[in-house]
KEVEX-88449 format. One record per residue (C-alpha): x, y negated, z; chain; residue in one letter. Coordinates in pm, 1 decimal, always signed. Each point is the difference from the previous one (the first is absolute). Layout:
residues N
tise px->X | py->Y | pz->Z | pamar->A | pator->A
...
***
This chain:
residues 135
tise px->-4039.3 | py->+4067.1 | pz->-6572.6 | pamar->A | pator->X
tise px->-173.9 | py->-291.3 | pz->+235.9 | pamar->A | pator->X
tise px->-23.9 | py->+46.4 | pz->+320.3 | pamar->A | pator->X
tise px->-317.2 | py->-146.3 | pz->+29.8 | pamar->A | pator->X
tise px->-318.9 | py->-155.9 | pz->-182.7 | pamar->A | pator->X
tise px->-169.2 | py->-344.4 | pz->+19.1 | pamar->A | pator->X
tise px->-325.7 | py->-17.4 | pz->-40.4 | pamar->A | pator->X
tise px->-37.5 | py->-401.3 | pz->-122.0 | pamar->A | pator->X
tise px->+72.1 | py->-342.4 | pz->+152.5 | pamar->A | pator->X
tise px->-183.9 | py->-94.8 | pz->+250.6 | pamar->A | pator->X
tise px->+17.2 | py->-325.4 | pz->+42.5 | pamar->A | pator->X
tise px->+225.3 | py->-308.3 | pz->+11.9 | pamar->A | pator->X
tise px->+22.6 | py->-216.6 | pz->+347.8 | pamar->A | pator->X
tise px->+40.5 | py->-361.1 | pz->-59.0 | pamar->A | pator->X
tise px->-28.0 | py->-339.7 | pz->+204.5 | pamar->A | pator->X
tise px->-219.5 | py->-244.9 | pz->-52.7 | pamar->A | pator->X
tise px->-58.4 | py->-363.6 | pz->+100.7 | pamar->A | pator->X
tise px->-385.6 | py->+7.4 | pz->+51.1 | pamar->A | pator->X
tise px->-148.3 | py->+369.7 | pz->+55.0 | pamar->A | pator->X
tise px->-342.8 | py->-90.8 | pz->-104.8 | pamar->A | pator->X
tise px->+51.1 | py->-192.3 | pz->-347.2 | pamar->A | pator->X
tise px->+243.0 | py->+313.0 | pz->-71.4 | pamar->A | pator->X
tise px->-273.1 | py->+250.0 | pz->+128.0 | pamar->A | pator->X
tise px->-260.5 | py->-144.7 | pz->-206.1 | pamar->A | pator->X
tise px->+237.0 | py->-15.6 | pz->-311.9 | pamar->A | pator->X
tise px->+84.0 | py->+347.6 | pz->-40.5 | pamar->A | pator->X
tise px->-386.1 | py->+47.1 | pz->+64.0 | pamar->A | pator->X
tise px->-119.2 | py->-255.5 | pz->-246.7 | pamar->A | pator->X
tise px->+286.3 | py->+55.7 | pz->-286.7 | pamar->A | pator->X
tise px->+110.6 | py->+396.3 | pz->+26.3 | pamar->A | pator->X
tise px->-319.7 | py->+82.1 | pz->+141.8 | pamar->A | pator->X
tise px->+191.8 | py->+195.7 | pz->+303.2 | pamar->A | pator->X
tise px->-226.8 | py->+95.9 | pz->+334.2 | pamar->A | pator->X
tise px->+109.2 | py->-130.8 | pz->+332.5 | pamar->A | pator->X
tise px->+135.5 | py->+256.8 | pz->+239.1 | pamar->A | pator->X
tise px->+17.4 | py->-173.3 | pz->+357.2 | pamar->A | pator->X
tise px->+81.4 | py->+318.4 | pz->+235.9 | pamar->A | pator->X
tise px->-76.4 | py->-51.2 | pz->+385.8 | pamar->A | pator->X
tise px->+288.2 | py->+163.8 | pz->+140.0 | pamar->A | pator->X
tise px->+210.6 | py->-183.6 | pz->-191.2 | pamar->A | pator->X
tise px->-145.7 | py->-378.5 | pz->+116.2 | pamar->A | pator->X
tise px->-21.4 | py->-282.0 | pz->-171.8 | pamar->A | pator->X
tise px->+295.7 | py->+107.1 | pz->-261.3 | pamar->A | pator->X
tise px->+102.8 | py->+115.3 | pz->-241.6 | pamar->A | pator->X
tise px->-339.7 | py->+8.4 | pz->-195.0 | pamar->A | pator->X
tise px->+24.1 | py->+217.5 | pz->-340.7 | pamar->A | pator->X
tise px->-185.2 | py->-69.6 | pz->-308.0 | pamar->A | pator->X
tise px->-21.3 | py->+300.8 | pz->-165.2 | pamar->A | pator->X
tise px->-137.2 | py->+153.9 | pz->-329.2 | pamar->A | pator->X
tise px->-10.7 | py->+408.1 | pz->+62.1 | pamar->A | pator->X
tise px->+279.4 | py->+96.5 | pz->+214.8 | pamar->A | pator->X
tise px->+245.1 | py->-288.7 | pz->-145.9 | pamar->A | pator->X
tise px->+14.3 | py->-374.1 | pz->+129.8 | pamar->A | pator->X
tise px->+139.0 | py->-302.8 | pz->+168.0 | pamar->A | pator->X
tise px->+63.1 | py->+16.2 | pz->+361.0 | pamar->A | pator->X
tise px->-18.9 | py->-415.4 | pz->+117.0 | pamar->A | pator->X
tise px->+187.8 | py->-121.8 | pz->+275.2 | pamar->A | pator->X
tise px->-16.2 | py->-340.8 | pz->+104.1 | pamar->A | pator->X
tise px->+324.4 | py->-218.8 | pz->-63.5 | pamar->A | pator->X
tise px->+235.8 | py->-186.8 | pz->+289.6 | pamar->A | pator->X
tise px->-19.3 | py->-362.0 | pz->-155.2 | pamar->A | pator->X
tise px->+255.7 | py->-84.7 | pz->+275.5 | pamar->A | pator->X
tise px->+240.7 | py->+197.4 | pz->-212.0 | pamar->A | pator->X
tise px->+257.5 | py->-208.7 | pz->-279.1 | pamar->A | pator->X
tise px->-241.4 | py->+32.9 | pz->-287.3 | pamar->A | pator->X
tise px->+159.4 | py->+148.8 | pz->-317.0 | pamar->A | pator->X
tise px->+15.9 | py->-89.5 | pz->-351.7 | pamar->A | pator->X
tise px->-242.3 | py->+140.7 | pz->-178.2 | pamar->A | pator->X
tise px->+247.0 | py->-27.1 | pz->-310.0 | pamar->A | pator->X
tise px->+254.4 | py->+210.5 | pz->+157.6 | pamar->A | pator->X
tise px->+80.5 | py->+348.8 | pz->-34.8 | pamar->A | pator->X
tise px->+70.6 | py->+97.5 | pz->+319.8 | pamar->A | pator->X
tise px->-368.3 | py->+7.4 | pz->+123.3 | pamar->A | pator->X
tise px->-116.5 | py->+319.1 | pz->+84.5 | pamar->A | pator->X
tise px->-269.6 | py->+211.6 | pz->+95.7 | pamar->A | pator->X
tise px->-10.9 | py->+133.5 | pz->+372.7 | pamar->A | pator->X
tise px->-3.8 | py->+390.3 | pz->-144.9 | pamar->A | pator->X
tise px->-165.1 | py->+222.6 | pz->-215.8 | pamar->A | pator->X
tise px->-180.4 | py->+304.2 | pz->+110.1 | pamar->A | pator->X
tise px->-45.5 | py->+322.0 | pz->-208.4 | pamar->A | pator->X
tise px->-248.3 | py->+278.4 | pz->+122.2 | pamar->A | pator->X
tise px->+76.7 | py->+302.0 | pz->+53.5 | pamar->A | pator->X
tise px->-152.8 | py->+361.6 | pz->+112.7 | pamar->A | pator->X
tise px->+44.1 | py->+62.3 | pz->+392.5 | pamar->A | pator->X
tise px->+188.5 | py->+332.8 | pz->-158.8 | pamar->A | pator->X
tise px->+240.2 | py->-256.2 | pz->-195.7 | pamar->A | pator->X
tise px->+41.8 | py->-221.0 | pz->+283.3 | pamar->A | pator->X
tise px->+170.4 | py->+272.9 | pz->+215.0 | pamar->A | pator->X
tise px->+177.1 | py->+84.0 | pz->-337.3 | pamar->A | pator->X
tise px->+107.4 | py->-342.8 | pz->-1.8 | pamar->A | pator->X
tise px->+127.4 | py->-41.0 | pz->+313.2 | pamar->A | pator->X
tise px->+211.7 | py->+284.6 | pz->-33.8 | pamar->A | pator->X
tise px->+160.8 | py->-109.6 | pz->-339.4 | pamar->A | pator->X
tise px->+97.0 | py->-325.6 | pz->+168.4 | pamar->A | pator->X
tise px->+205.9 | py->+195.3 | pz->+292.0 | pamar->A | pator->X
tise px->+158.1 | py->+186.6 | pz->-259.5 | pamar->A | pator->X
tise px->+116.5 | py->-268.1 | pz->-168.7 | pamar->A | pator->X
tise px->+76.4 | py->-173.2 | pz->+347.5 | pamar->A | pator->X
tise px->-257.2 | py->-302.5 | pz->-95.1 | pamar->A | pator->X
tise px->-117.0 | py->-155.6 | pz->+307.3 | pamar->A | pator->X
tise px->-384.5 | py->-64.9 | pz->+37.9 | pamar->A | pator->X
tise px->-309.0 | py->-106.5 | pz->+228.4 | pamar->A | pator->X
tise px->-258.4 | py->+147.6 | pz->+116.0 | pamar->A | pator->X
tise px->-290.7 | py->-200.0 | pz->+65.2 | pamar->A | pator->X
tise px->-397.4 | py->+174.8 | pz->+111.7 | pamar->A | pator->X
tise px->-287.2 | py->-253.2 | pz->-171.7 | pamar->A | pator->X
tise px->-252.8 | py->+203.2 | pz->+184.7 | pamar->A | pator->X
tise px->-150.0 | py->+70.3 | pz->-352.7 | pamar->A | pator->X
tise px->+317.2 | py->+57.6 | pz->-174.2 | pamar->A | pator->X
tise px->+364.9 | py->+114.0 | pz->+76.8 | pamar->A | pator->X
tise px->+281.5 | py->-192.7 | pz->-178.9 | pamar->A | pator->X
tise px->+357.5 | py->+27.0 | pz->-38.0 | pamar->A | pator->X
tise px->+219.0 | py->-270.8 | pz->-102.4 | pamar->A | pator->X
tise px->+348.2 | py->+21.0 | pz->-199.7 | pamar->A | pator->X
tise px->+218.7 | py->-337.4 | pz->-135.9 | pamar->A | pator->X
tise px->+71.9 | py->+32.7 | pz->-346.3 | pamar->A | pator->X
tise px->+341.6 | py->-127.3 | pz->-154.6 | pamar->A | pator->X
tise px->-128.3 | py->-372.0 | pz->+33.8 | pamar->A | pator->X
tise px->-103.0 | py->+44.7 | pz->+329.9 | pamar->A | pator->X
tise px->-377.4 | py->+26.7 | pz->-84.1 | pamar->A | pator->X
tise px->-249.2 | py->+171.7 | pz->+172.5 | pamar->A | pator->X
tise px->-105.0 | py->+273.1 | pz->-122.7 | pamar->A | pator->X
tise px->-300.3 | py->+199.2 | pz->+203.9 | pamar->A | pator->X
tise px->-108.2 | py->+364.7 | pz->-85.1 | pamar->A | pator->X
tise px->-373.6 | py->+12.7 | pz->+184.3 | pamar->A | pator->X
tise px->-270.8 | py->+292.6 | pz->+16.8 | pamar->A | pator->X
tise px->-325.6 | py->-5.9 | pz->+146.7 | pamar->A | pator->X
tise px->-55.1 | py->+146.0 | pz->+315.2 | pamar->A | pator->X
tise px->-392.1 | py->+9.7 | pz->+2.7 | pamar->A | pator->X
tise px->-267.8 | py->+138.5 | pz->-266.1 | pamar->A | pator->X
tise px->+52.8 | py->-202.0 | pz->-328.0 | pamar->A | pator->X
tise px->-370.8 | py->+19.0 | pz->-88.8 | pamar->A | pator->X
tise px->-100.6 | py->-176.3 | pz->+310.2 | pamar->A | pator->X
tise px->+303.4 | py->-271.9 | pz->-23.4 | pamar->A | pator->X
tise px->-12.3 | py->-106.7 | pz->-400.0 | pamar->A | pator->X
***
């Protein structure tokens, strides 16, 4: 039996070196609506088609670049979205299995955060507000 359901995947977070060619990209090539939310500033901003997207955050180019050949490059996390019903399922299937996670409130969402095997981030979010008036 699982001990919860996921609805789909919400979207992938990535960093990128120049927000607005990126932004325009994913408008121009996939077609993807611009989602730039005012309590959340200037970033991330998510391109989204439906309820599924990119979420764009702006890279540190101070940072030791990395190969783009190599397989160690990853992506910051993936989020899957859940009901708020699963969410508190969720949460309680991680303490039983003694799986540490954060909490973190996104005003419009509320997410939950687990590291997988790998170590990568793996959120669980739900939407906090009336889904007609946010997609």
């Amino acid at each position: 039996m699982k001990p919860f359901n996921i609805n789909f995947l919400d979207h992938v977070a990535i960093y990128v070196k120049d927000m607005e060619v990126s932004i325009n990209w994913y408008a121009k090539v996939l077609g993807l609506k611009k989602y730039q939310l005012e309590k959340w500033g200037a970033f991330p901003v998510f391109m989204m088609t439906n309820k599924t997207g990119v979420a764009i955050f702006p890279a540190n180019l101070n940072h030791d670049k990395i190969n783009p050949e190599s397989r160690n490059v990853r992506i910051e996390h993936f989020a899957f979205n859940v009901t708020n019903d699963d969410f508190i399922k969720a949460q309680n299937h991680f303490k039983s299995l003694n799986i540490p996670f954060e909490f973190q409130d996104h005003h419009y969402f509320h997410s939950i955060y687990v590291r997988d095997p790998d170590n990568h981030k793996v959120e669980l979010t739900t939407i906090m507000v009336d889904e007609n008036s946010f997609y």
